[in-house]
C-alpha positions in Angstrom: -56.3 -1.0 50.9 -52.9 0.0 48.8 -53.6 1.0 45.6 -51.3 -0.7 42.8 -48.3 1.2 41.9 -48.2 2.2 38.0 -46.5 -0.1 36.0 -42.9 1.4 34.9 -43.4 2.9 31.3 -40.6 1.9 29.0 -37.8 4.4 28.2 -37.5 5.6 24.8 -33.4 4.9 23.6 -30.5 7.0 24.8 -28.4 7.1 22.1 -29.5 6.7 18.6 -28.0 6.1 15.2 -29.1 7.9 12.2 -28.3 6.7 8.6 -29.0 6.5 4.9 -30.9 3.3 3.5 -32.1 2.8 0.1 -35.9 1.8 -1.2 -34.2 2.1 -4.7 -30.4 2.5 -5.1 -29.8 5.7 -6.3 -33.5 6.8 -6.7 -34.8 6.6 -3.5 -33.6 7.0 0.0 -35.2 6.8 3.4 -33.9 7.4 7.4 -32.9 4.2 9.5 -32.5 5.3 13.1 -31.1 2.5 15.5 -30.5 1.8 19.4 -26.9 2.4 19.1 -26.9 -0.1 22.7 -28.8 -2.9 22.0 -27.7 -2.7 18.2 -31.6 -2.9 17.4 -33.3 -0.7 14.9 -36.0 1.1 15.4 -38.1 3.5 12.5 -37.6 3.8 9.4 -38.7 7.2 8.0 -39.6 7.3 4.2 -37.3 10.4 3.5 -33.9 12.1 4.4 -35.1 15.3 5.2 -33.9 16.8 8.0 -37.4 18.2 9.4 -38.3 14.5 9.5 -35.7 13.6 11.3 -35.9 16.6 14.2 -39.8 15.6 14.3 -38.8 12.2 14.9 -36.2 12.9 17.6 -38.3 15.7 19.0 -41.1 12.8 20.3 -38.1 11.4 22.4 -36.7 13.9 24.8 -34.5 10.8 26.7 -32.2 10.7 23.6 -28.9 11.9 24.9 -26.4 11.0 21.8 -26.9 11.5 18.5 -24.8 9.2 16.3 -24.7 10.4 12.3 -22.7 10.6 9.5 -21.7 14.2 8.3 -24.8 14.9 5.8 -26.1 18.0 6.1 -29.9 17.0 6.9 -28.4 14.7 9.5 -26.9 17.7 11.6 -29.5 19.6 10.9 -32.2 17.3 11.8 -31.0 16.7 14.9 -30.0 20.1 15.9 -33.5 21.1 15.9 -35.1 17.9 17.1 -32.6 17.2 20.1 -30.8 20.5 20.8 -29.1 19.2 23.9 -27.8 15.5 22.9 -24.5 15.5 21.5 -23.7 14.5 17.8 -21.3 12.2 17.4 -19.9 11.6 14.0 -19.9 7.9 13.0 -16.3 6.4 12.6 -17.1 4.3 9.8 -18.1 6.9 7.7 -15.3 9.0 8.4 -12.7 5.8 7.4 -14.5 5.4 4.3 -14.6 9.2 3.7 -10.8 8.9 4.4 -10.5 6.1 1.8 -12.3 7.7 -0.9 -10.0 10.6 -0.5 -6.7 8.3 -0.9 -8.0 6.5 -3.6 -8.7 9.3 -5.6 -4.9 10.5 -4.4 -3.6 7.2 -4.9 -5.8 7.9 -9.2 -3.2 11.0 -9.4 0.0 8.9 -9.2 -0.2 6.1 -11.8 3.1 6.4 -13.3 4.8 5.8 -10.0 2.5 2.9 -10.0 4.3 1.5 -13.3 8.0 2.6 -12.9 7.5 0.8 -9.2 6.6 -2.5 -10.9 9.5 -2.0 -13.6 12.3 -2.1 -11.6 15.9 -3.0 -12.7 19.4 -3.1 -11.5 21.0 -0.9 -13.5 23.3 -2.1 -16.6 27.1 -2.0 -16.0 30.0 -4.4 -16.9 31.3 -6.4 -14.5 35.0 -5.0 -13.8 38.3 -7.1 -14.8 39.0 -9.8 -12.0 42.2 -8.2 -10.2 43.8 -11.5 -9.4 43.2 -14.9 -9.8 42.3 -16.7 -13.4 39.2 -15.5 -15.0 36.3 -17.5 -14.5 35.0 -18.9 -17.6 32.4 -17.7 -20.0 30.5 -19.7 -22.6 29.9 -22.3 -20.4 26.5 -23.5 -19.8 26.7 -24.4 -16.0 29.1 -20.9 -15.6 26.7 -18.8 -17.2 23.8 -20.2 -15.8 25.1 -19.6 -12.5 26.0 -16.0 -12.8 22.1 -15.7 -14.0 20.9 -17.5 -10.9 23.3 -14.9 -8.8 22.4 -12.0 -10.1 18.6 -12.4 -10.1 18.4 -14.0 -6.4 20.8 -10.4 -5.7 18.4 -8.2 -7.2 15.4 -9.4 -5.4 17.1 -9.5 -2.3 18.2 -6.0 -3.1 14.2 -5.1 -3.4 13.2 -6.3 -0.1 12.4 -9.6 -0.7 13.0 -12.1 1.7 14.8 -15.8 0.5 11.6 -17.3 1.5 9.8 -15.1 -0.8 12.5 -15.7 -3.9 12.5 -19.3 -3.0 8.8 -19.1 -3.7 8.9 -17.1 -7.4 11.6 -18.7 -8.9 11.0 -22.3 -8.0 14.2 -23.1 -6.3 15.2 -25.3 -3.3 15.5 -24.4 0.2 19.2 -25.1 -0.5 20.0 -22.8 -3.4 18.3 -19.8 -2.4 20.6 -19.1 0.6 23.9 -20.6 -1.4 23.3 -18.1 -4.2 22.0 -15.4 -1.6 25.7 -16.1 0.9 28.3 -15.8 -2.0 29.4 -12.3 -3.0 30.3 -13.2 -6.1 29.2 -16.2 -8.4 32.8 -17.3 -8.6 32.1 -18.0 -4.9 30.0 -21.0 -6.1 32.0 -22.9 -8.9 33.6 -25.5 -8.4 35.8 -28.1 -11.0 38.9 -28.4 -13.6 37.3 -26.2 -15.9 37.3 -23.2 -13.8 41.1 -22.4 -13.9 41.2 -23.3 -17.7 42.7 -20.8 -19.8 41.1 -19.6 -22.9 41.9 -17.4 -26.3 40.2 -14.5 -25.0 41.6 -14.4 -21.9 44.4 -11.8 -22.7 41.3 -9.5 -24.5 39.3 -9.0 -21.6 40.7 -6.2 -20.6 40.5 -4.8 -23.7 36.4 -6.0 -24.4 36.2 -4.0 -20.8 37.6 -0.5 -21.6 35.3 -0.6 -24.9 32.4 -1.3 -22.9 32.7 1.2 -20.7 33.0 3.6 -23.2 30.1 3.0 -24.9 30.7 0.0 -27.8 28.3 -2.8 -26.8 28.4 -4.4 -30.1 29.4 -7.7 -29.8 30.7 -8.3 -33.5 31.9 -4.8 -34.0 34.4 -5.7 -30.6 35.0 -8.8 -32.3 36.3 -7.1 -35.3 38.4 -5.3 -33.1 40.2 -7.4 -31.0 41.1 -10.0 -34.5 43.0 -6.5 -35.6 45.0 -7.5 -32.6 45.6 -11.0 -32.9 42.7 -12.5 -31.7 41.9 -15.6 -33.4 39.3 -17.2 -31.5 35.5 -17.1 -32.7 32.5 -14.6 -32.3 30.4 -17.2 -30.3 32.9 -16.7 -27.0 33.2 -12.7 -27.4 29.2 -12.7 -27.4 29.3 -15.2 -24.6 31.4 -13.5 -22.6 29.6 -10.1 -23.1 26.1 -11.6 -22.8 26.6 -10.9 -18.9 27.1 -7.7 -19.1 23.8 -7.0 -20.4 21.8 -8.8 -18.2 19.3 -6.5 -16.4 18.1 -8.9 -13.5 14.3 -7.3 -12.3 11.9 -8.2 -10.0 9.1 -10.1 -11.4 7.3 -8.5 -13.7 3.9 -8.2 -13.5 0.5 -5.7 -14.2 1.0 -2.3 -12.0 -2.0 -3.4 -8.8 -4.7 -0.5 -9.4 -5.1 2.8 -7.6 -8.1 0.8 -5.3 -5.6 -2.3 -4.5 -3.1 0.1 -3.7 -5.5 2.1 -1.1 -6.7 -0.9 0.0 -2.4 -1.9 1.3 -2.7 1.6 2.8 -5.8 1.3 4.6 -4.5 -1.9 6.2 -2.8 -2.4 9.6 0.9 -3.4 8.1 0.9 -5.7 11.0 -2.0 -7.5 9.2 -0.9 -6.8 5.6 0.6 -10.1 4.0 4.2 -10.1 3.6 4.2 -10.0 -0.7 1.0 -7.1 -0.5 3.6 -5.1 2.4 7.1 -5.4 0.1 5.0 -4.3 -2.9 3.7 -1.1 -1.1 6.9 -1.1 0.5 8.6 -0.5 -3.3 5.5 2.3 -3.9 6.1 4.4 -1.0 10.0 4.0 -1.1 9.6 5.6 -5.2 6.7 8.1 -4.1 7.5 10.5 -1.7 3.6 11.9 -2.0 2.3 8.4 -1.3 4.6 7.9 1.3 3.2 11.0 3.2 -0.3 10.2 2.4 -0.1 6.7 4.1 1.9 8.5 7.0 -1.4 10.4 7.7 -3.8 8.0 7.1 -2.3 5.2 9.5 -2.4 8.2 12.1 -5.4 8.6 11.3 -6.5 5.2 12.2 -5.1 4.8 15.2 -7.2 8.2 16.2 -10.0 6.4 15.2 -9.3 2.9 16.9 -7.4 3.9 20.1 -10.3 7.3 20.5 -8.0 9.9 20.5 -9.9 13.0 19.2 -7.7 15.1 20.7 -4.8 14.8 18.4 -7.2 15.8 15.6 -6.5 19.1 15.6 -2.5 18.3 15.4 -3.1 15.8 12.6 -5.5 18.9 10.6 -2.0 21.2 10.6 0.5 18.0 9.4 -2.4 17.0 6.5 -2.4 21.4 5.6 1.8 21.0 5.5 1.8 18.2 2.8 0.4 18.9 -1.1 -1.7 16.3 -0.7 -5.4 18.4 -2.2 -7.4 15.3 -1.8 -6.5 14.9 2.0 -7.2 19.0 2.5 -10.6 18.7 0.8 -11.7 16.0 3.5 -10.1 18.4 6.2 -12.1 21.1 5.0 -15.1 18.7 5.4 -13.9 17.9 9.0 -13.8 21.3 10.3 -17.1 22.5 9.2 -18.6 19.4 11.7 -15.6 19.6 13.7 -17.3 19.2 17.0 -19.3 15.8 15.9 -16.0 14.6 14.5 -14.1 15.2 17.7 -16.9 13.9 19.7 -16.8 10.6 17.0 -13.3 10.3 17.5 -13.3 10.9 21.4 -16.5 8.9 22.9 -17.0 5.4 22.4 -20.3 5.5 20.6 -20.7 4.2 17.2 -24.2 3.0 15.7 -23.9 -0.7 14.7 -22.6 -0.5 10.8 -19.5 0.5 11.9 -18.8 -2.8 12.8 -19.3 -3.9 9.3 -16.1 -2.4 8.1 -13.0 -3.7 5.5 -9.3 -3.4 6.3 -8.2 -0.9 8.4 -5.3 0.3 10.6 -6.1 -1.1 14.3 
């Protein structure tokens, strides 16, 4: 007679997440450990101390990885209670560590933030046509026109696409790329009126020169140019000088905050909407600091998505060259669990929250 063969006991996991939950947000916190294959949890333990956790881990010698975020009881927890599994730092953590730390970079830089959303072309008077009659001023469709020109050049100048312009200022299909092809708005008029010569005509050079040195007052020029034989009205001189103020600017709007602005960071660019990328575009182009700060973080991600832990150490010195103190105070965090990082950044493990993530570079 054969005796029966024991049935097969069931193995314990191999590789186990460890994480924070809350029985009372902010009060009270407990242990969640989780079988980082079958995406299952398993305990919960009612603290976060790290002798519970190494008891805990001790009962199963078959664990072989460790998966944690960088607390303290965490490492130390399983240090003791698993000595020879490896600990793997969880990526989601690290990305949101990384994004805390930009945000409270992005917090330092505010008034780039406002200047950015500010922006105008500078003021300067058109120069003196060189040949050809002048094209009229005062007119409504002639002025309007130049407007049109200007602000449809401005935006284009800002990296806007026509689309994009088409889209804010509520024009056709048609008039966007007619405004955006001419060089100059005299490109675009057409009619009698346009070679039809006026009072002021042999003043503009004249209105010009005072400009450019500094008198912008419409009725002082005015003034000026009857003491030498003008004798049309004030109406045309402020007409015709009304151009040369005009500041055209990107749509104005409230500066995005510090988080909206880490959240364009945090994003792939390839995924980033085309108005969220121009406006980050115009923060990083007037902010050197945020410029490098992105530089590192989109490195970053693609360490963390493509597992290539060992650039970290190479991405460690380019963070230390850059005065960026928020980025070198989660370095310094890095290298005191450099080994769980490398090993988070390297193997493919990940406990299952990591899945649950926002934006971020691919």
């Amino acid at each position: 007679m054969v005796d029966a063969l024991p049935e097969p006991q069931p193995q314990g996991p191999r590789v186990v997440g460890v994480d924070e939950y809350a029985m009372r947000k902010g009060r009270v916190y407990g242990t969640v450990l989780v079988d980082v294959e079958t995406r299952r949890p398993i305990d919960l333990l009612p603290d976060r101390e790290a002798g519970t956790v190494a008891a805990w881990l001790a009962e199963r010698p078959g664990i072989e990885v460790v998966c944690r975020d960088r607390a303290p009881f965490f490492a130390e927890g399983a240090r003791i209670g698993a000595p020879t599994a490896v600990q793997v730092a969880d990526r989601f953590h690290l990305w949101r560590n990384l994004g805390e730390a930009a945000e409270r970079r992005v917090s330092r830089h505010r008034p780039c933030l406002r200047v950015t959303f500010v922006e105008s072309v500078p003021e300067k008077a058109p120069a003196p046509a060189e040949s050809g009659p002048p094209w009229p001023t005062g007119h409504r469709f002639a002025d309007s026109t130049r407007a049109k020109h200007a602000t449809v050049h401005a935006l284009l100048a800002t990296g806007h696409s026509r689309r994009s312009i088409q889209r804010q200022l509520g024009m056709t299909y048609r008039t966007v790329p007619r405004l955006a092809d001419a060089a100059r708005p005299e490109d675009l008029s057409q009619g009698q009126w346009q070679n039809r010569p006026t009072k002021l005509d042999d003043f503009k050079p004249y209105l010009h020169e005072r400009w450019a040195e500094g008198c912008t007052n419409a009725w002082t020029l005015w003034e000026e140019i009857k003491s030498h034989g003008y004798a049309g009205g004030y109406g045309a001189v402020r007409a015709y000088l009304q151009p040369f103020r005009t500041t055209p600017t990107a749509p104005a709007g409230r500066p995005p905050s510090p988080r909206t602005v880490t959240r364009w960071i945090l994003t792939h660019p390839d995924t980033l909407p085309e108005s969220e990328r121009l406006k980050l575009k115009a923060v990083l182009a007037s902010c050197p600091e945020l410029d490098a700060l992105t530089g590192h973080v989109r490195v970053f991600g693609k360490m963390r998505t493509q597992l290539q832990g060992d650039q970290l150490p190479q991405w460690i010195k380019a963070v230390r060259a850059d005065d960026l103190p928020s980025l070198h105070t989660f370095v310094n965090g890095l290298e005191h669990d450099l080994a769980a990082v490398t090993s988070g950044l390297t193997l493919p493990w990940s406990p299952a929250s990591s899945k649950v993530t926002s934006t971020g570079s691919k």
